[in-house]
N, C-alpha and C positions, 0 to 999 in steps of 0.2 A: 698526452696533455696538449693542452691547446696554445698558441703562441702565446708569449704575454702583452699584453696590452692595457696601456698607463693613457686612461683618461681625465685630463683636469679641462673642466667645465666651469667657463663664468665664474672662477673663483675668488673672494673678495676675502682681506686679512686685516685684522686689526693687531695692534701690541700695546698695552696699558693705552685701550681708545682711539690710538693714533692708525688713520690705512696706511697699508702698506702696499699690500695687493689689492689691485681694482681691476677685475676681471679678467684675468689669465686666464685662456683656452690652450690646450695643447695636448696631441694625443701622437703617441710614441708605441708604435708595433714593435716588435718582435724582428729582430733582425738591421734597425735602424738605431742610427747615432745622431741624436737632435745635440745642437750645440746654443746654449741659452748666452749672450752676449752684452755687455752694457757697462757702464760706468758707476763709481759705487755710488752705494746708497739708492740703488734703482728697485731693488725688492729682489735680488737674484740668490741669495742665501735665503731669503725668510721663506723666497719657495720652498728651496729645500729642506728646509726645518719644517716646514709646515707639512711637506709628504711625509717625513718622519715623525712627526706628532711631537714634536718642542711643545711644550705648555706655555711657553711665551705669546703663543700664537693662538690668536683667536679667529677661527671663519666665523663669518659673519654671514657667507652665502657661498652656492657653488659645488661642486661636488669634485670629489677626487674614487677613480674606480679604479681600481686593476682587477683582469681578466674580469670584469661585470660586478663583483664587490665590491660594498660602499667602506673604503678604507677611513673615512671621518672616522665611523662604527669601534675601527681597531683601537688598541693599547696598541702603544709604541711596538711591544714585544710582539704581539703578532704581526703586525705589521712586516717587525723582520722575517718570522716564520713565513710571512705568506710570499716571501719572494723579495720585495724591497732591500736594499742596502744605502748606506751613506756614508761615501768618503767624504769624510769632514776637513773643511778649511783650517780649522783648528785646530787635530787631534788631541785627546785629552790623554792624561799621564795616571796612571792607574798603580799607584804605591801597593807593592803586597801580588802583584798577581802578575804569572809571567804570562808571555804573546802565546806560548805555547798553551798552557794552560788556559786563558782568554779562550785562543781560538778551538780547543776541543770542547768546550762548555759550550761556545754559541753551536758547533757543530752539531753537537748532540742533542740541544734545544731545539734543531729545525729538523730531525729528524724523529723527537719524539722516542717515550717510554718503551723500554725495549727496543732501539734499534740503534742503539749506542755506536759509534764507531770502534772500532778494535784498537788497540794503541797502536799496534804493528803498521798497522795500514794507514795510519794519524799518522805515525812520527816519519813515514817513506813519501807519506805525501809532502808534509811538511818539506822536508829537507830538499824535495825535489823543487817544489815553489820556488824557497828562498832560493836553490842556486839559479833557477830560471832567470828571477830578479837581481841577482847579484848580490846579495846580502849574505852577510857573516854567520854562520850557522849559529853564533854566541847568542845572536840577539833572540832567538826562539826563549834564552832562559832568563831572559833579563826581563824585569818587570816593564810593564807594557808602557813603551813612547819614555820612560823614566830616565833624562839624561841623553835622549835621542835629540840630536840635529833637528832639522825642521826636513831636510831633503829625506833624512831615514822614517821620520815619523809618515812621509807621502807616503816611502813606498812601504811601510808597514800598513797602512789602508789600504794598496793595491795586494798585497799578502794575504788581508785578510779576505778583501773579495774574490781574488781565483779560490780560497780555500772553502770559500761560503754556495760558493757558484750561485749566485741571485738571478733571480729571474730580471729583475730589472735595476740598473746600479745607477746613483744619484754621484755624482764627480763634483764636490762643491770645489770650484779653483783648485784641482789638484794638480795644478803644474807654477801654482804661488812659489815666487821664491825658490825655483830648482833653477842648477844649470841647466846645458842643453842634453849633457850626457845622463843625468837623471833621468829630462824629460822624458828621451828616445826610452830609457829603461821601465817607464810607468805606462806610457806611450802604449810600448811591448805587451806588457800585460794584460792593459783595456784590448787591446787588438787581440790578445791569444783568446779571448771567449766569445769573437765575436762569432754569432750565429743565428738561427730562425729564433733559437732557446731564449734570445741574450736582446735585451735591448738597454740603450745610453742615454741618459742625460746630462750632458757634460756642460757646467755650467766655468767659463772664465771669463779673463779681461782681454784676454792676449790672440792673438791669431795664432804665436807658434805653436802652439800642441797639434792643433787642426793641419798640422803640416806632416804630423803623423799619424793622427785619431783623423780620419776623412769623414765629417759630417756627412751626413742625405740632408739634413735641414739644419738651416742656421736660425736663431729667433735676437734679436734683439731688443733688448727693456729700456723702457724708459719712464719713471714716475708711476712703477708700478704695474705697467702694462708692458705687453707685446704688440712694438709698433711697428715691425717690419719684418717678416719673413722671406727665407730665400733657398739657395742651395750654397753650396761650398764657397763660391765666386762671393758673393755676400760680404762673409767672413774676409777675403780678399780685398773687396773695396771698400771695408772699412778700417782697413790696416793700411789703405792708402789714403781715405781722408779722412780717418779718425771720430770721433763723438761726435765732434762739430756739426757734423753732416748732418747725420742722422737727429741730432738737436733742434739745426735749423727747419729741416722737414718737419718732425713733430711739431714745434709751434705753430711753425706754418700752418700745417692741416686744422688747427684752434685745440690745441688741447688744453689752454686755460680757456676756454672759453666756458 
């Protein structure tokens, strides 16, 4: 199979009317960690809801590809199937259904009728993940994010993605709100898949993850677009002069204009 490859072209978003996105370009090989940067309210979630197909979100224009498929085309659900995943900013709490359960249902959903996983080989993976992650073997039977912390509910999204193994994995702020000894623990996990197979989009506010997760490109938003690209260093000098900077630049260049 061929590497994966996450093309967003010219992409423009609306939400009840309002843009949000006005032309985001960015394209994410197979083996790289793009890291999306900015202050809120810049459109850094609504991308990633909009790769996952949120109905909230309307393009207006632009395309989104992986590996040369028009992903607009997909239902949310293929969308996972065909490789995509989303660690959400806000994981949702799912009454009635345990992680375990959760995550053998989506397993067996990307793998398709007749090729079911074994339970045997489900439950050796599982337990070997969570101890990877450091998590309590208990929470495989607890119903999903239900009563979880907010640092357990990260790293149950980092649980579910080694378990999903995605071709390309969307990181909305997943290092919100952890200490540092989480972070290095979710950090761990984004790092154990990295490969030619494996490519990131790792969207935060903070530079510290990037001190474990090492971008190849750093993208910063502002009003919707990407208006500065870099390498790792980037990410660095704006943890030493903050938004401000990068604020005063964009007006500068006229972007009310």
């Amino acid at each position: 199979m061929a590497l994966p490859l996450l093309e967003i072209k010219d992409l423009f978003v609306e939400i009840n009317g309002k843009p949000i996105l006005k032309g985001v370009s960015l394209t994410i090989r197979g083996g790289e960690v793009h890291a999306v940067m900015g202050p809120n309210g810049t459109g850094k979630t609504s991308l990633a809801q909009t790769l996952l197909g949120h109905p909230s979100y309307t393009v207006t224009s632009g395309q989104i590809l992986l590996d040369g498929q028009d992903v607009l085309a997909m239902k949310t659900d293929e969308r996972g199937r065909s490789g995509l995943f989303l660690a959400m900013q806000y994981p949702s709490e799912i009454s009635g259904v345990t992680t375990a359960n959760f995550l053998r249902t989506a397993i067996n959903a990307r793998r398709g009728e007749g090729q079911q996983i074994p339970l045997k080989e489900f439950r050796d993976k599982l337990d070997a993940v969570m101890r990877f992650l450091e998590m309590d073997p208990k929470f495989a039977n607890r119903y999903l994010n239900e009563g979880f912390s907010g640092g357990e509910k990260k790293r149950n999204e980092i649980l579910q993605m080694l378990m999903l193994s995605p071709r390309v994995a969307v990181l909305d702020e997943i290092d919100s709100g952890l200490d540092i000894d989480a972070i290095k623990v979710v950090a761990k996990g984004v790092n154990s898949l990295k490969s030619q197979d494996f490519a990131t989009l790792l969207i935060t506010h903070y530079q510290r993850i990037l001190d474990y997760v090492k971008p190849d490109q750093v993208h910063i938003m502002m009003e919707g677009r990407v208006v500065k690209s870099g390498d790792a260093q980037l990410a660095e000098e704006l943890d030493r002069k903050g938004y401000e900077w990068i604020r005063s630049e964009f007006v500068a260049a006229g972007s009310h204009s």
